[in-house]
C-alpha positions as CSV (number, residue, x, y, z in Angstrom):
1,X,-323.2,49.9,78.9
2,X,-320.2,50.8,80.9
3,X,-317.7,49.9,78.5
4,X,-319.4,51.6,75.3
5,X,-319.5,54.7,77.6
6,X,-315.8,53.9,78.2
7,X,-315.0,53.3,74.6
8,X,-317.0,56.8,73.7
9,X,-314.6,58.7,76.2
10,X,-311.5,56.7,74.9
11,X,-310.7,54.9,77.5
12,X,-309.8,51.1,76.5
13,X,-308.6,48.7,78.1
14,X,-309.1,46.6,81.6
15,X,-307.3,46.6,84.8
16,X,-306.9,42.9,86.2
17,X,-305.4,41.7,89.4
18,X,-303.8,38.6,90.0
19,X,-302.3,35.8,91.8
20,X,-299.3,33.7,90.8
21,X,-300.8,30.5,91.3
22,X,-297.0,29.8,92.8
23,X,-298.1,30.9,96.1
24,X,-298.7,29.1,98.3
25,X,-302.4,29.1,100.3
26,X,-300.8,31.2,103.5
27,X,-299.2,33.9,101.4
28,X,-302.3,34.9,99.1
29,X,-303.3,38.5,99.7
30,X,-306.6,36.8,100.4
31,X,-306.0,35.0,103.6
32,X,-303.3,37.4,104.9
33,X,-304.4,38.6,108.0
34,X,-304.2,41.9,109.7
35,X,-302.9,41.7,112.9
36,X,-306.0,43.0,114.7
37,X,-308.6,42.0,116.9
38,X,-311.3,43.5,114.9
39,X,-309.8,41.6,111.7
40,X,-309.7,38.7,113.6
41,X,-312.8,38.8,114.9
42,X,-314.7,39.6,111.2
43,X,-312.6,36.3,109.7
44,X,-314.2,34.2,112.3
45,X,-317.2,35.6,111.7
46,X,-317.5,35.7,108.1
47,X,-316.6,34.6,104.9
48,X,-315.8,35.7,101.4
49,X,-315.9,39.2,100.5
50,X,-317.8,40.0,103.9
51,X,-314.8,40.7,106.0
52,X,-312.5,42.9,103.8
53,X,-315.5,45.2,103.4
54,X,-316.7,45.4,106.6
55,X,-313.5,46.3,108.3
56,X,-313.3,48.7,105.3
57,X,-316.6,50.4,106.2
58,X,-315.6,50.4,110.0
59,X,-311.4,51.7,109.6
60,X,-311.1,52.5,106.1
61,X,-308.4,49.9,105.6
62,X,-308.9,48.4,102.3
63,X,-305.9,46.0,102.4
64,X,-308.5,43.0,102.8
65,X,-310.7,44.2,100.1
66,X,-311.7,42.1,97.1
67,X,-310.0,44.1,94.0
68,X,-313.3,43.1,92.1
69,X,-315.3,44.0,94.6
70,X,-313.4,47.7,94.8
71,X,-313.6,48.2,91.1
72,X,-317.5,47.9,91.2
73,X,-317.7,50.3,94.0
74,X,-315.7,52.7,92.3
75,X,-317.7,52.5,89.4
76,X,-320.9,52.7,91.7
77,X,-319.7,56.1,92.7
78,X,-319.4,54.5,96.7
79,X,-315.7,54.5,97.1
80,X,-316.0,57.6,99.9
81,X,-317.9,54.9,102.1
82,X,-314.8,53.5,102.6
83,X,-312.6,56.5,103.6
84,X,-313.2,57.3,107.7
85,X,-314.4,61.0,107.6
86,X,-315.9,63.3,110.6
87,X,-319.2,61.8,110.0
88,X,-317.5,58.1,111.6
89,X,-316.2,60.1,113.8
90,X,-319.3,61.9,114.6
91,X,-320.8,58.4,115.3
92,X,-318.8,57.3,117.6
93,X,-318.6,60.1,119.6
94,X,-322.5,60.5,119.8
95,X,-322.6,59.3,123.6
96,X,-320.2,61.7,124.4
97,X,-321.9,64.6,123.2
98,X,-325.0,63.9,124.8
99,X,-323.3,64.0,128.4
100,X,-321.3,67.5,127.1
101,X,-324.9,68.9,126.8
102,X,-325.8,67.8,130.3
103,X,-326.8,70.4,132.4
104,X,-324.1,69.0,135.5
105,X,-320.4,69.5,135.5
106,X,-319.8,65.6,136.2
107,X,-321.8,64.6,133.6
108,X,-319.9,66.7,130.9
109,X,-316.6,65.8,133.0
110,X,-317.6,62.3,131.9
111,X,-318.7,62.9,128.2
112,X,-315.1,64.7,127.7
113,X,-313.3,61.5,129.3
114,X,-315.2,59.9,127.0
115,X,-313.8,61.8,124.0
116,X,-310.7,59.4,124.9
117,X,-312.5,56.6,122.9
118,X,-312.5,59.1,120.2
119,X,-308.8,59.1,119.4
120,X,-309.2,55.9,120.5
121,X,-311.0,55.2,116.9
122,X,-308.9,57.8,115.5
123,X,-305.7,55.9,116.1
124,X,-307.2,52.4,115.4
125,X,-308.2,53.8,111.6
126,X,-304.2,55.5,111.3
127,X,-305.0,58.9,111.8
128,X,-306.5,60.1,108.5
129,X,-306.6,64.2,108.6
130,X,-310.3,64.3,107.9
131,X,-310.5,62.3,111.3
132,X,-307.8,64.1,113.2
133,X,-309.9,67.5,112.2
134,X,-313.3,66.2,113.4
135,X,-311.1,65.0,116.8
136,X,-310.1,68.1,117.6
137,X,-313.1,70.0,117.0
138,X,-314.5,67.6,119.1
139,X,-311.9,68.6,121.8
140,X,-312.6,71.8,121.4
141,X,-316.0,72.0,121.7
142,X,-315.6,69.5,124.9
143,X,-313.2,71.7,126.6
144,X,-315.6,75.2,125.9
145,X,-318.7,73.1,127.0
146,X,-316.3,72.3,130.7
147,X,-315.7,76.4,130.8
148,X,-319.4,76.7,129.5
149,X,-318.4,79.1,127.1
150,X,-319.9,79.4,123.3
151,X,-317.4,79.1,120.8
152,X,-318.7,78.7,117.1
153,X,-317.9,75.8,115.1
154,X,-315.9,78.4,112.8
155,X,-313.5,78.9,115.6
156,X,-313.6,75.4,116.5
157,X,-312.3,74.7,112.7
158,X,-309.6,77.0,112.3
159,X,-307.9,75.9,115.9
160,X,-308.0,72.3,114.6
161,X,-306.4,73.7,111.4
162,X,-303.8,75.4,113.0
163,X,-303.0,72.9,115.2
164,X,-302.7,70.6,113.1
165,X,-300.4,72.3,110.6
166,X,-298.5,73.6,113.5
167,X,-297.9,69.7,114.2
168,X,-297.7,69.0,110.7
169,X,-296.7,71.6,108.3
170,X,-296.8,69.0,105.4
171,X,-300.4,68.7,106.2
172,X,-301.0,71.5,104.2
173,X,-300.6,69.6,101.1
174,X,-302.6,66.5,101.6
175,X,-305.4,66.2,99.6
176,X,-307.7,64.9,102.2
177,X,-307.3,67.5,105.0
178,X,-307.9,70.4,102.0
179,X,-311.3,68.4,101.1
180,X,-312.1,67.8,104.5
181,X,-312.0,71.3,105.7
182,X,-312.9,72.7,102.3
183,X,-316.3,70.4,102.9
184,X,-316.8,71.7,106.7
185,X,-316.4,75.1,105.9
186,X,-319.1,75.1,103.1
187,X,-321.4,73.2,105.2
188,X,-320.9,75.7,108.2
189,X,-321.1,78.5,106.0
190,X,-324.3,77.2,104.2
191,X,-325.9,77.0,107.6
192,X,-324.7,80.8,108.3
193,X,-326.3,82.0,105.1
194,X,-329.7,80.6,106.2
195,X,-329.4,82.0,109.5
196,X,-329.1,84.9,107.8
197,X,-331.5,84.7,105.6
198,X,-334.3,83.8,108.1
199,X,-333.7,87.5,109.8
């Protein structure tokens, strides 16, 4: 079980979270609400566990999330579904890559308007690095597909990188922008090596 594999490691001990029965019903951590539409919206909606995790999944906010329900998804090795990453941002911005792709100028003029609900999602989900990266690769790659010129995704990757630290120097120390681009790079180097292979 878990906690002879625990126990075998030396770990003992559990981590509990509570609530002073004190409080009163409109100050539990519970029934607090966000402040958002979209929090808002998943209270009316659902019930129990069901709206902390969905607006987890969605904006990576785990404020709302059950501590119980957190530990078990920890354990389960599914924590990372709730961090917003390039690949939520990817999703979002599907539509808007389709109509950069378009063989007329309007209809990639649109797609890059459309990038706009990009940061859009970006800013609703607090700017995390990993999203801001995957933003302004985004950008990037709209604003060479309006020139119609073919920049790689390597180029596109270190612009975001030093834009971003040239906004941020303290970025350069966050753990999630060094994973973030540490991941992109070996993906886009992966897919350089079987390019390379193939010839």
């Amino acid at each position: 079980s878990w906690r002879q594999f625990q126990h075998s490691k030396g770990v003992h001990g559990t981590i509990r979270t509570t609530v002073p029965s004190s409080l009163p019903p409109s100050q539990q951590p519970d029934e607090e609400p966000l402040g958002n539409p979209l929090s808002e919206f998943l209270h009316t909606r659902f019930t129990g566990r069901a709206p902390g995790l969905i607006l987890a999944l969605i904006s990576g906010d785990k404020r709302h999330l059950d501590p119980q329900l957190k530990i078990h998804l920890n354990h389960a090795g599914l924590a990372h579904l709730m961090a917003v990453s390039g690949y939520h941002v990817g999703l979002v911005s599907f539509p808007f890559l389709v109509l950069l792709r378009h063989r007329r100028d309007s209809c990639r003029f649109a797609g890059f308007m459309g990038l706009m609900g990009t940061w859009s999602f970006i800013a609703f989900c607090g700017f995390p690095t990993s999203a801001v990266r995957a933003g302004l690769m985004l950008t990037g790659y709209g604003l060479s597909q309006l020139a119609r010129t073919n920049l790689s995704a390597m180029h596109l990757m270190s612009t975001a990188a030093w834009a971003m630290l040239l906004y941020n120097p303290q970025w350069a120390a966050d753990l999630g922008m060094q994973l973030s681009f540490i991941a992109v790079y070996s993906i886009l180097l992966g897919l350089e090596l079987l390019k390379a292979a193939r010839m």
